[in-house]
HTML snippet that shows the backbone in 3Dmol.js (N, CA, C, O; Angstrom):
<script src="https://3Dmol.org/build/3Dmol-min.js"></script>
<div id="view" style="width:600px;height:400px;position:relative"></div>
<script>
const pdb = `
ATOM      1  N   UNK A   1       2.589 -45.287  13.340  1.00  0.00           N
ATOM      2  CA  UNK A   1       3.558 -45.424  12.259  1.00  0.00           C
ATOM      3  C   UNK A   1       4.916 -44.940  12.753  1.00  0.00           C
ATOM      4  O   UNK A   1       5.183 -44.051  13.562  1.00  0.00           O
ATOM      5  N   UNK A   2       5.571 -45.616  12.173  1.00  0.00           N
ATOM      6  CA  UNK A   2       7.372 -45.723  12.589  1.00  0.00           C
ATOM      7  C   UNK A   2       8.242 -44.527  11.491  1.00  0.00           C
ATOM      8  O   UNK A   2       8.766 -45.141  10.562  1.00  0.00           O
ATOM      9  N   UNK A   3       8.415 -43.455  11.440  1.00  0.00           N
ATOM     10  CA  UNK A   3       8.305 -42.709  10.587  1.00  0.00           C
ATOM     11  C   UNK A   3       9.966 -43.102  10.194  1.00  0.00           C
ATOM     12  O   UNK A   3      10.547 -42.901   9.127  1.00  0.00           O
ATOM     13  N   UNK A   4      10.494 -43.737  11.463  1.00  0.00           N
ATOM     14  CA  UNK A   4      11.760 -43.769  10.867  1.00  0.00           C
ATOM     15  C   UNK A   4      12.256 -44.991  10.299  1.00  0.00           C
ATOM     16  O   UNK A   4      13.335 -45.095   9.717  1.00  0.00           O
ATOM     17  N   UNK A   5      11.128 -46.241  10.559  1.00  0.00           N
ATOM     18  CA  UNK A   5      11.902 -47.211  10.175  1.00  0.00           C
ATOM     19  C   UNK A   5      11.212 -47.533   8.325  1.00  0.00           C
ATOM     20  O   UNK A   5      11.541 -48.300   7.420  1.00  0.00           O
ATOM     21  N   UNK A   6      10.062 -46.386   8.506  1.00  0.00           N
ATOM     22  CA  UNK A   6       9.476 -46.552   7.203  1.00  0.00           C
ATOM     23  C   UNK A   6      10.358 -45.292   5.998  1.00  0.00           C
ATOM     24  O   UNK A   6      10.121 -45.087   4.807  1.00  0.00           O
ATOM     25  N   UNK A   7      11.179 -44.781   6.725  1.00  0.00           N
ATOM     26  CA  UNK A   7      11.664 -43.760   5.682  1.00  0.00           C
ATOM     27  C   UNK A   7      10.870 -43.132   5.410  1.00  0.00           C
ATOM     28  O   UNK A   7      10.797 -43.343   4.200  1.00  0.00           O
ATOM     29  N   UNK A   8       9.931 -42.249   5.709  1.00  0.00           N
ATOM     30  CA  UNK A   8       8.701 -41.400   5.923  1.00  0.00           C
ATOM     31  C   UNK A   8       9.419 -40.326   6.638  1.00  0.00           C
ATOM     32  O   UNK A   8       8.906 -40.326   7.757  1.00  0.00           O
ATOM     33  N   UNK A   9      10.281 -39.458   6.600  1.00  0.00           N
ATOM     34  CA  UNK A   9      10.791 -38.259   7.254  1.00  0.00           C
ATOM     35  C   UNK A   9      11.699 -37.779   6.355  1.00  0.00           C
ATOM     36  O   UNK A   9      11.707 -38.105   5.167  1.00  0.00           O
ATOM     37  N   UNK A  10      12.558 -36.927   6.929  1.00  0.00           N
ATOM     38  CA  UNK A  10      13.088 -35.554   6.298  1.00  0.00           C
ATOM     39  C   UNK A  10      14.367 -35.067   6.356  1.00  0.00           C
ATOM     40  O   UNK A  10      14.847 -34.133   5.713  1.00  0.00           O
ATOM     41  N   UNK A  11      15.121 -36.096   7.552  1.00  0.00           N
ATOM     42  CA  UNK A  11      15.890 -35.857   8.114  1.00  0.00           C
ATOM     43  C   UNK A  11      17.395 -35.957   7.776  1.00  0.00           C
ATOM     44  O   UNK A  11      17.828 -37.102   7.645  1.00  0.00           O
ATOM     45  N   UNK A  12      18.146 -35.063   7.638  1.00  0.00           N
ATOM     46  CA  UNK A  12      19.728 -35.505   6.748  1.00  0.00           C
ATOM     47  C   UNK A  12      19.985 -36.998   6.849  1.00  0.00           C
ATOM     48  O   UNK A  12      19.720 -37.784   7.759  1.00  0.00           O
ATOM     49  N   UNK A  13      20.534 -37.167   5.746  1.00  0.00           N
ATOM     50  CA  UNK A  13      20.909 -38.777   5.296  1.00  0.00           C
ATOM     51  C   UNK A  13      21.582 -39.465   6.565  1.00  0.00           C
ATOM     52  O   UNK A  13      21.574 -40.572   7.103  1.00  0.00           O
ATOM     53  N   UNK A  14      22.248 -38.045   6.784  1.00  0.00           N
ATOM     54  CA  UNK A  14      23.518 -38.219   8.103  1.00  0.00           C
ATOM     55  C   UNK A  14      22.681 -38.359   9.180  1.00  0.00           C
ATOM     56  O   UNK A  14      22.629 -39.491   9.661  1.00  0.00           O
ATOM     57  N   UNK A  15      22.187 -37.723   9.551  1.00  0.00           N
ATOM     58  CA  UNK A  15      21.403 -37.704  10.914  1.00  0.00           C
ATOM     59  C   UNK A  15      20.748 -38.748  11.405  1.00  0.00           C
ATOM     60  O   UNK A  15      20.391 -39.680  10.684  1.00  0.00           O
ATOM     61  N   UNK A  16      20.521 -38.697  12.695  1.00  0.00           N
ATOM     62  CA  UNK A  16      19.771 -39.931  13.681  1.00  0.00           C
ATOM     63  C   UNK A  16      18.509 -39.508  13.497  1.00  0.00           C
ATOM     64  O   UNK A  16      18.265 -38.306  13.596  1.00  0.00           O
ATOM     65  N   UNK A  17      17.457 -40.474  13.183  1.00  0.00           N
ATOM     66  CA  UNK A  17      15.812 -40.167  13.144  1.00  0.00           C
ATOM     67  C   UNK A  17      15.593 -40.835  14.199  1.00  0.00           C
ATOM     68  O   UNK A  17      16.228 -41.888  14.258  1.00  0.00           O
ATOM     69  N   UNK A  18      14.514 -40.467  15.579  1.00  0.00           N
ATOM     70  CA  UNK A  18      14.119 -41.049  16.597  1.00  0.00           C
ATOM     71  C   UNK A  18      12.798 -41.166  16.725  1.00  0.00           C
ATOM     72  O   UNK A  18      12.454 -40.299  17.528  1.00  0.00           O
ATOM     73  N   UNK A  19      11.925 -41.744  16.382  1.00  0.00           N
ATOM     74  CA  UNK A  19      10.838 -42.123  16.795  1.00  0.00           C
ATOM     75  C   UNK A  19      10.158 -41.474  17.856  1.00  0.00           C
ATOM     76  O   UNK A  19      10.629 -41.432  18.992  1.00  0.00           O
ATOM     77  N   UNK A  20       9.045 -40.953  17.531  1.00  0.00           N
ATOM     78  CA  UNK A  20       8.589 -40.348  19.465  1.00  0.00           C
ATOM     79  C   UNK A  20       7.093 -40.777  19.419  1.00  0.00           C
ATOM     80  O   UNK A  20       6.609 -41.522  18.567  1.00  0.00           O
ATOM     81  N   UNK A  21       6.453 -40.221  20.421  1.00  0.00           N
ATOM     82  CA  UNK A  21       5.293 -41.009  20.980  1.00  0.00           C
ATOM     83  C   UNK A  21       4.302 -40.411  19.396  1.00  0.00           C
ATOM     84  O   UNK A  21       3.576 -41.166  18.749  1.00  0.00           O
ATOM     85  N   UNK A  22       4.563 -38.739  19.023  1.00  0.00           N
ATOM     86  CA  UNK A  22       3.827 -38.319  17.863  1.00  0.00           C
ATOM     87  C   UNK A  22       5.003 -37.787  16.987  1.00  0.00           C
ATOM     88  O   UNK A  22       5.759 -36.846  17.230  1.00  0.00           O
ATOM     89  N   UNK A  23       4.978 -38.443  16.137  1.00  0.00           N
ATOM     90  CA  UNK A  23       5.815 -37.789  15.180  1.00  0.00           C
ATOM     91  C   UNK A  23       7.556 -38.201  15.141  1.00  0.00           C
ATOM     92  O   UNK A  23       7.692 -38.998  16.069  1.00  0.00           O
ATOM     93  N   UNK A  24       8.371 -38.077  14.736  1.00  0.00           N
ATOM     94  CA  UNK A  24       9.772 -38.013  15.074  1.00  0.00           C
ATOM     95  C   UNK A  24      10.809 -36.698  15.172  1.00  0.00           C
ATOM     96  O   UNK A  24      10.604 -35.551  14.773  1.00  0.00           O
ATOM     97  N   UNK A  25      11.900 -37.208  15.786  1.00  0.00           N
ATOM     98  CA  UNK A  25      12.952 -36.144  15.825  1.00  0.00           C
ATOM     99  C   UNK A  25      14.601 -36.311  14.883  1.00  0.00           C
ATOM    100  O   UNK A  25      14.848 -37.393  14.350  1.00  0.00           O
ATOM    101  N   UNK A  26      15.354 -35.438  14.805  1.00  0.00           N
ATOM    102  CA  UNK A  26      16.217 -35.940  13.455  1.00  0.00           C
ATOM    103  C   UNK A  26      17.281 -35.097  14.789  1.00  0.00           C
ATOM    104  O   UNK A  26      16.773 -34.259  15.534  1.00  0.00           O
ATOM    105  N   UNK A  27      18.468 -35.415  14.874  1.00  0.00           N
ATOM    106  CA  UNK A  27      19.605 -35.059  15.336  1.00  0.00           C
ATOM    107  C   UNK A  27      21.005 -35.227  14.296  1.00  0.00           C
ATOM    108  O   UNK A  27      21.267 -36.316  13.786  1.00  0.00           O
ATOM    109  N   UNK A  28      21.663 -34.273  14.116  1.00  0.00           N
ATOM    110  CA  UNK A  28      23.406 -34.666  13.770  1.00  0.00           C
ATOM    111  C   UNK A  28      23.884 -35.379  14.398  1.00  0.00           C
ATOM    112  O   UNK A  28      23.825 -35.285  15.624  1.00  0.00           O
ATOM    113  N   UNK A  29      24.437 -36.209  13.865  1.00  0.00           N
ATOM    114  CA  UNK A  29      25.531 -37.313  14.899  1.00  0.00           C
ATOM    115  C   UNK A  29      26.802 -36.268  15.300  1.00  0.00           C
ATOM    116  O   UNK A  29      26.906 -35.116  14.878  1.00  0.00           O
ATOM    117  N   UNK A  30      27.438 -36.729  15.920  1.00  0.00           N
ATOM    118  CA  UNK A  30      28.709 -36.626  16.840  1.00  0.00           C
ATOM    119  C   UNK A  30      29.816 -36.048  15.271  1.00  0.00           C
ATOM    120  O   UNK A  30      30.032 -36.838  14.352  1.00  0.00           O
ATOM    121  N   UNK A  31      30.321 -34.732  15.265  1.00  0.00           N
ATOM    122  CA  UNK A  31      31.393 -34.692  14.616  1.00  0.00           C
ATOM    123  C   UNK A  31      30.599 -33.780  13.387  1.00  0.00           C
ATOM    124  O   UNK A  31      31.315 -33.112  12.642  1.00  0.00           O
ATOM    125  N   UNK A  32      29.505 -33.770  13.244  1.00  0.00           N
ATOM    126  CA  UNK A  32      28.545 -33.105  12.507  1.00  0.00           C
ATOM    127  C   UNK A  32      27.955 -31.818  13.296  1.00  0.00           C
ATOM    128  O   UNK A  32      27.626 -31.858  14.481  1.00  0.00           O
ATOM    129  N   UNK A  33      27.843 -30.354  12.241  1.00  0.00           N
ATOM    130  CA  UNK A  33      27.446 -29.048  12.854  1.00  0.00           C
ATOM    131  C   UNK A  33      25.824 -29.334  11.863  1.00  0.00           C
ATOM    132  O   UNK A  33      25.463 -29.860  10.810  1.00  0.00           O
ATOM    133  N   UNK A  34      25.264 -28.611  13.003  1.00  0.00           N
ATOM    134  CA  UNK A  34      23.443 -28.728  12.664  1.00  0.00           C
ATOM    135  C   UNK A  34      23.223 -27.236  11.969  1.00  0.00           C
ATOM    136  O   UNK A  34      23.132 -26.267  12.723  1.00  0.00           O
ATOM    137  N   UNK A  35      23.128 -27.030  10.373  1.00  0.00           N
ATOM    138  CA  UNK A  35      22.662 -25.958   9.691  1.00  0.00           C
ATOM    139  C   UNK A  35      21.405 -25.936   9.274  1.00  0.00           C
ATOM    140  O   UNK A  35      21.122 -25.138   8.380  1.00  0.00           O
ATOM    141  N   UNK A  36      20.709 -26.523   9.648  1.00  0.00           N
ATOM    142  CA  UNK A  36      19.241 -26.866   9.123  1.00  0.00           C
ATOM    143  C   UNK A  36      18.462 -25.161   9.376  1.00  0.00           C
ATOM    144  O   UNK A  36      18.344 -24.434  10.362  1.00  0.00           O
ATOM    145  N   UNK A  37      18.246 -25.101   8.609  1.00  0.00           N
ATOM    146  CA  UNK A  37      17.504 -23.357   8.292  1.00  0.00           C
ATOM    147  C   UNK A  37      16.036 -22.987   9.205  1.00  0.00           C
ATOM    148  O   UNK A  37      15.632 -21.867   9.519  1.00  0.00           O
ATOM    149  N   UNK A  38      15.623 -23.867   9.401  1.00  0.00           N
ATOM    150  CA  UNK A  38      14.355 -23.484  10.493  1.00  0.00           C
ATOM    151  C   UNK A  38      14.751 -24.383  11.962  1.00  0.00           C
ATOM    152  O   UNK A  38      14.711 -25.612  11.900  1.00  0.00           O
ATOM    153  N   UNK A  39      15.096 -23.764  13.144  1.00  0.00           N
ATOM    154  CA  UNK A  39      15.651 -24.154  14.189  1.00  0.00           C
ATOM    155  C   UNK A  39      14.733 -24.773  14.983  1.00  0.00           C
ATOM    156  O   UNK A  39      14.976 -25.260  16.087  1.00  0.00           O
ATOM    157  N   UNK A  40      13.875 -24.761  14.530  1.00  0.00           N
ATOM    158  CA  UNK A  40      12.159 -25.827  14.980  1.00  0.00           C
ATOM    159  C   UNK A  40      12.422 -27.152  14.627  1.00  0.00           C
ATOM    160  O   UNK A  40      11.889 -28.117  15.173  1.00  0.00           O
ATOM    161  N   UNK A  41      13.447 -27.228  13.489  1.00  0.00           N
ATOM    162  CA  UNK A  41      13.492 -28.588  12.805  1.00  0.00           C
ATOM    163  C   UNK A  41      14.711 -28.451  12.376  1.00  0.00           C
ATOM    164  O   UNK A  41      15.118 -28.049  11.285  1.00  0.00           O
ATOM    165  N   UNK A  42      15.605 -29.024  13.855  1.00  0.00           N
ATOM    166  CA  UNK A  42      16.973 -29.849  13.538  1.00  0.00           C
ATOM    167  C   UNK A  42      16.976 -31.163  12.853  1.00  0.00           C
ATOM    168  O   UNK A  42      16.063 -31.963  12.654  1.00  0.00           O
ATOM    169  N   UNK A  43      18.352 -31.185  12.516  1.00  0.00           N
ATOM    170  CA  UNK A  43      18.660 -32.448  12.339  1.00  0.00           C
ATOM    171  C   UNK A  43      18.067 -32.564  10.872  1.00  0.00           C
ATOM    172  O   UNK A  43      17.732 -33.691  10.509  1.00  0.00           O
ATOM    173  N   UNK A  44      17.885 -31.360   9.880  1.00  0.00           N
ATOM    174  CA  UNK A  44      17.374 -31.905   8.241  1.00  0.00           C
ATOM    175  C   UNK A  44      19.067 -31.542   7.313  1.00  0.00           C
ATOM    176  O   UNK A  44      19.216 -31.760   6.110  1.00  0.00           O
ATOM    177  N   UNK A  45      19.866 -31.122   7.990  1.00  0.00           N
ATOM    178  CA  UNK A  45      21.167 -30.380   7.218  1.00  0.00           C
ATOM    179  C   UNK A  45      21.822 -30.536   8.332  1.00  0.00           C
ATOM    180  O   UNK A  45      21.713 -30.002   9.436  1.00  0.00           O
ATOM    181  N   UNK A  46      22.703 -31.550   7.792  1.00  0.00           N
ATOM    182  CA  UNK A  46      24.602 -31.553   8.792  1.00  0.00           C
ATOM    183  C   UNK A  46      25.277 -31.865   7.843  1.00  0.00           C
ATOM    184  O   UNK A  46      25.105 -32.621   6.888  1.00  0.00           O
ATOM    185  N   UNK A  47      26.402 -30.955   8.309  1.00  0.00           N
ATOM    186  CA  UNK A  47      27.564 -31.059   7.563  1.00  0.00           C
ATOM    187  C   UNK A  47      28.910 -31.453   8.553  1.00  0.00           C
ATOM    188  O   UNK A  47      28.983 -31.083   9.725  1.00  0.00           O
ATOM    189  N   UNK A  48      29.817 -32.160   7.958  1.00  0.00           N
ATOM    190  CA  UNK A  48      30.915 -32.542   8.662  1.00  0.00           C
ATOM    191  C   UNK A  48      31.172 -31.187   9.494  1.00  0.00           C
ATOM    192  O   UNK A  48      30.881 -30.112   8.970  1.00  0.00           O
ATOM    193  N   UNK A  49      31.682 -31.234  10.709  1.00  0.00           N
ATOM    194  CA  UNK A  49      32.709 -30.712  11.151  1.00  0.00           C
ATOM    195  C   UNK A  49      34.363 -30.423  10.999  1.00  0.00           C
ATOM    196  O   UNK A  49      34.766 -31.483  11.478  1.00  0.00           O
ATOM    197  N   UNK A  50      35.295 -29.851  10.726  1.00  0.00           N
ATOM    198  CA  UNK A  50      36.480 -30.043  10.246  1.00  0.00           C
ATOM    199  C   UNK A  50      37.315 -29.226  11.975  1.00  0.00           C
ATOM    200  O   UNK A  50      36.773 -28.258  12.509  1.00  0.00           O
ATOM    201  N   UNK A  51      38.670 -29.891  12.580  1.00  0.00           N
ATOM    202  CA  UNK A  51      39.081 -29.728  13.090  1.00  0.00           C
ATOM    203  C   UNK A  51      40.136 -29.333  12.935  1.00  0.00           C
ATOM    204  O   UNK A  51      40.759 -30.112  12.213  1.00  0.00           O
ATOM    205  N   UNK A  52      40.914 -28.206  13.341  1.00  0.00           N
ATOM    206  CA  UNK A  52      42.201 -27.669  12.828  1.00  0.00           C
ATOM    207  C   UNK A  52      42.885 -27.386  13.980  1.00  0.00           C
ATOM    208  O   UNK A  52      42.519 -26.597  14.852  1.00  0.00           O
ATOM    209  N   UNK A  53      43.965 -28.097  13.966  1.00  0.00           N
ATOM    210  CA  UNK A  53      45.289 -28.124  15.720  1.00  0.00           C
ATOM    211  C   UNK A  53      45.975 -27.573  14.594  1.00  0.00           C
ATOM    212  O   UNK A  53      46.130 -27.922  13.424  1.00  0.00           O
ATOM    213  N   UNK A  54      46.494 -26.200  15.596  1.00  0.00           N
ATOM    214  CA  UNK A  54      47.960 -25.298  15.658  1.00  0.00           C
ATOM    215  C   UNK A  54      47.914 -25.589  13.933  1.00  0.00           C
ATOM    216  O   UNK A  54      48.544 -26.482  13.366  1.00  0.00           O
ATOM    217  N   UNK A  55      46.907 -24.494  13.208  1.00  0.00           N
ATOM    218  CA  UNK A  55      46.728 -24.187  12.205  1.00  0.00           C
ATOM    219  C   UNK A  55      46.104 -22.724  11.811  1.00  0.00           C
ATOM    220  O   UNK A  55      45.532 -22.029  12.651  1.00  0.00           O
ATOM    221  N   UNK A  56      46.282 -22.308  10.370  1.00  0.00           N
ATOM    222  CA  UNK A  56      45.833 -20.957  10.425  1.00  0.00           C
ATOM    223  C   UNK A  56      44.753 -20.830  10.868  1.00  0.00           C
ATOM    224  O   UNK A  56      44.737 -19.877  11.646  1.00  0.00           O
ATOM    225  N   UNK A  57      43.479 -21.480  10.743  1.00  0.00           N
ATOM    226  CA  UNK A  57      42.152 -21.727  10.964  1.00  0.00           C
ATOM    227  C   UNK A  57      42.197 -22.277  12.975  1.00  0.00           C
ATOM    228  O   UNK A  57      41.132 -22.834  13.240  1.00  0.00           O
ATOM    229  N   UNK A  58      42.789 -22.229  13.755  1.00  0.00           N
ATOM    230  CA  UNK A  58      43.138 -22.872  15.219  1.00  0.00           C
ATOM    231  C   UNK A  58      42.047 -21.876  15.848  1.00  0.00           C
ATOM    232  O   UNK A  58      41.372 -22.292  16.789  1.00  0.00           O
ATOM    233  N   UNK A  59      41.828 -20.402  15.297  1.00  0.00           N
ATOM    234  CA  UNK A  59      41.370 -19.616  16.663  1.00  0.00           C
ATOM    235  C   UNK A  59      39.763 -19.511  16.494  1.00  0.00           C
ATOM    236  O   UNK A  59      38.920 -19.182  17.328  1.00  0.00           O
ATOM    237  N   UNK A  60      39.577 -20.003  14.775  1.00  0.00           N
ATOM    238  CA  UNK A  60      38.280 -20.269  14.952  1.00  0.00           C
ATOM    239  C   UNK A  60      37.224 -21.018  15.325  1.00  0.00           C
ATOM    240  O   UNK A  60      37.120 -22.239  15.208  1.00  0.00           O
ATOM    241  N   UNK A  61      36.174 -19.998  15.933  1.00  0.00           N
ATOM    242  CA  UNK A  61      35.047 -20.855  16.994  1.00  0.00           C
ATOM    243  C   UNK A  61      33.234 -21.633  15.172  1.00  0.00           C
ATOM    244  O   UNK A  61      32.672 -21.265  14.141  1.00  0.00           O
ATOM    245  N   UNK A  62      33.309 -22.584  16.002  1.00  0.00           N
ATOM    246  CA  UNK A  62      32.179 -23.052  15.227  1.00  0.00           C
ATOM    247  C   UNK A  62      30.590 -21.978  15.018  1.00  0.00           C
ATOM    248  O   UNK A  62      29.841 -21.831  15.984  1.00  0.00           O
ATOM    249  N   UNK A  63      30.373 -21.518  14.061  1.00  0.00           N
ATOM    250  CA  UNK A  63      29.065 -20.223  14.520  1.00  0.00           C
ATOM    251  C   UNK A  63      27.930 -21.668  13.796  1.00  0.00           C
ATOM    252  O   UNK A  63      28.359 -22.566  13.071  1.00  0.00           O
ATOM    253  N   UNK A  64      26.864 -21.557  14.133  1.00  0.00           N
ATOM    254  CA  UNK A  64      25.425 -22.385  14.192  1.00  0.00           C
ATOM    255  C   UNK A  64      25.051 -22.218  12.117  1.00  0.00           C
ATOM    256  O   UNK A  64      24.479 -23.012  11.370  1.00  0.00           O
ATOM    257  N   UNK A  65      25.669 -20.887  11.832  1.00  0.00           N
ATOM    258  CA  UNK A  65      24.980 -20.706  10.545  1.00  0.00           C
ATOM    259  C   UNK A  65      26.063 -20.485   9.630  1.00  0.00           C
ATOM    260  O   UNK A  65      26.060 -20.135   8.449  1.00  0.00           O
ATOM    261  N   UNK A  66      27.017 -20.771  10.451  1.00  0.00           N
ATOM    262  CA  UNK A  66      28.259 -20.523   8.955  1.00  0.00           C
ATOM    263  C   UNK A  66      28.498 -21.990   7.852  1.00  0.00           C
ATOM    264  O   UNK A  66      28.811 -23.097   8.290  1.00  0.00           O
ATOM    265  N   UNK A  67      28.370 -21.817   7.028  1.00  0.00           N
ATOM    266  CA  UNK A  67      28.927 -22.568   5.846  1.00  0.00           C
ATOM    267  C   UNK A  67      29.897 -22.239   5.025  1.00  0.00           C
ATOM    268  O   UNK A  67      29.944 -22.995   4.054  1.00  0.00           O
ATOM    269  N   UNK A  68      30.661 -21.438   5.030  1.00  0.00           N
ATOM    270  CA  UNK A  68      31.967 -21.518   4.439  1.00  0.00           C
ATOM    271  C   UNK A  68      33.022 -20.985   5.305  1.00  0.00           C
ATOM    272  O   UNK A  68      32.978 -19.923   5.927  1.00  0.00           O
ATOM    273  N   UNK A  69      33.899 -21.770   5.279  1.00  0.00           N
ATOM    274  CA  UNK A  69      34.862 -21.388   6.483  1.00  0.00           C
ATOM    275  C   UNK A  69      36.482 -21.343   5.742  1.00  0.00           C
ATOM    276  O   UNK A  69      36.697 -22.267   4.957  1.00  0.00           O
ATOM    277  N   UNK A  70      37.653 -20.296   5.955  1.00  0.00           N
ATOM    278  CA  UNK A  70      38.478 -20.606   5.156  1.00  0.00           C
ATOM    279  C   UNK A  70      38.391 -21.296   3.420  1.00  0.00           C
ATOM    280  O   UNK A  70      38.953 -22.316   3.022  1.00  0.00           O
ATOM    281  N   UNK A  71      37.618 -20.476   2.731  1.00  0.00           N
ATOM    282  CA  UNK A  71      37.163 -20.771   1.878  1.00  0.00           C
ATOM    283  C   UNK A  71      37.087 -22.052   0.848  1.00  0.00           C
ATOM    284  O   UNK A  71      37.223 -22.251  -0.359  1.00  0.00           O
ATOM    285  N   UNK A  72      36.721 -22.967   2.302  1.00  0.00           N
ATOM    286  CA  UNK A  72      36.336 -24.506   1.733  1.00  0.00           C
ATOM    287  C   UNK A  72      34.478 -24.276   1.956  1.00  0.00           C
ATOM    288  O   UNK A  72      33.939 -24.125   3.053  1.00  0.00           O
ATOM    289  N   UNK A  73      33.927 -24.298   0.924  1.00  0.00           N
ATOM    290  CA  UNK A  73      32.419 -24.198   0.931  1.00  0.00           C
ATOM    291  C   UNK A  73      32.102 -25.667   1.591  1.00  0.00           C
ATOM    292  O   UNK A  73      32.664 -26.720   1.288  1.00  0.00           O
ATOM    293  N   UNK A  74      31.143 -25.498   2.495  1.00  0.00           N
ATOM    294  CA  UNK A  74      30.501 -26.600   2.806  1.00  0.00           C
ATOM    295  C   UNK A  74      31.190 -27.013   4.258  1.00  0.00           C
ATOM    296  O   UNK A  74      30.466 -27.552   5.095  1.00  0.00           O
ATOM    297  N   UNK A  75      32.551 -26.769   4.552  1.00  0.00           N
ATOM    298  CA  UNK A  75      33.326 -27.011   5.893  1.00  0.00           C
ATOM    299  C   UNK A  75      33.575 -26.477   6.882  1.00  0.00           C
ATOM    300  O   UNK A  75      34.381 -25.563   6.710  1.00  0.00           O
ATOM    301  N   UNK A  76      33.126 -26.666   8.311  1.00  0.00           N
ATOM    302  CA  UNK A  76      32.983 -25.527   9.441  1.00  0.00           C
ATOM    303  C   UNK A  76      34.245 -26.144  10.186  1.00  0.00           C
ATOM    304  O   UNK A  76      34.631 -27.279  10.464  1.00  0.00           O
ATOM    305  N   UNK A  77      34.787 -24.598  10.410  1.00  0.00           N
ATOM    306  CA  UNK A  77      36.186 -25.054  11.157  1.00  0.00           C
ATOM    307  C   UNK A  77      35.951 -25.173  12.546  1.00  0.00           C
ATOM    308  O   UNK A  77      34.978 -24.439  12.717  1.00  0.00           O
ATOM    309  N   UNK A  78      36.225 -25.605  13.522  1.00  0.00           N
ATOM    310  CA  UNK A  78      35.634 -25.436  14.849  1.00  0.00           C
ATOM    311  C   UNK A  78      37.299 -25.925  15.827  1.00  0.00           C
ATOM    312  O   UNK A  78      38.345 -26.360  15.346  1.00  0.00           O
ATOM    313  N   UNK A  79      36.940 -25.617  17.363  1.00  0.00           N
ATOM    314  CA  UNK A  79      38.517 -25.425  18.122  1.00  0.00           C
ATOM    315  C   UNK A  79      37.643 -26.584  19.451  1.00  0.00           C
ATOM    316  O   UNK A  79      36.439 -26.798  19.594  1.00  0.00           O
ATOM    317  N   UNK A  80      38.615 -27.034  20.094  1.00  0.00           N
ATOM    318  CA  UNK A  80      37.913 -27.270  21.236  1.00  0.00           C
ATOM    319  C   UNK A  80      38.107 -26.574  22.684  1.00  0.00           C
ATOM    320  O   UNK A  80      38.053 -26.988  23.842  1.00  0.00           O
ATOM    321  N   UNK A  81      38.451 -24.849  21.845  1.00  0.00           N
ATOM    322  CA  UNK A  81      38.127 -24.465  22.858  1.00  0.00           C
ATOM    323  C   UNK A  81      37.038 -23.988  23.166  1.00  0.00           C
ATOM    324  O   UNK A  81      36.216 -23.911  22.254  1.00  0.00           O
ATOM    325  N   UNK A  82      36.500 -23.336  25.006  1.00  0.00           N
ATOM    326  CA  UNK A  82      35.586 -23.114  25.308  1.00  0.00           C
ATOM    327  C   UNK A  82      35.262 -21.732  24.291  1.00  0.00           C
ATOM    328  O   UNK A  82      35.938 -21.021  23.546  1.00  0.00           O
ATOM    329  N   UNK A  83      34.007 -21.789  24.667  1.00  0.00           N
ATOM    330  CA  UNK A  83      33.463 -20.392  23.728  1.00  0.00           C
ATOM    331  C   UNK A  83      32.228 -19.189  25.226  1.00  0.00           C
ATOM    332  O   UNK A  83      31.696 -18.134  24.882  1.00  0.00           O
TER     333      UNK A  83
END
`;
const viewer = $3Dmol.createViewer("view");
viewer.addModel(pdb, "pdb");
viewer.setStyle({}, {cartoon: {color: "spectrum"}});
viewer.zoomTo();
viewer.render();
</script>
């Protein structure tokens, strides 16, 4: 069984479901931070990413479990710099 092409999984609306030999896997797409609460099982909770150039929010780094950032609930600020 095709868990993903049957809609039989779990995986954020957003997210990529991949098919595997047993079972499937769920990933965030590109531009999306992975908050999914049990780290065994990515890819069930992404939320946009938000990018901020030469802004008050510029020096902050993306953390794995933050959900409120600059007190927009739901939006992770992230830099591209290294960490």
């Amino acid at each position: 069984v095709n868990e993903c092409e049957t809609k039989q999984h779990d995986c954020d609306p957003r997210a990529m479901c991949r098919d595997e030999a047993v079972g499937y896997s769920c990933h965030c797409p590109f531009g999306f931070a992975d908050i999914s609460p049990n780290s065994t099982r990515p890819g069930r909770v992404c939320i946009q990413r938000e990018f901020h150039q030469n802004s008050v929010y510029g020096s902050m780094n993306f953390h794995r479990k933050s959900r409120d950032c600059g007190g927009r609930p739901g939006i992770v600020a992230w830099t591209n710099q290294p960490q």
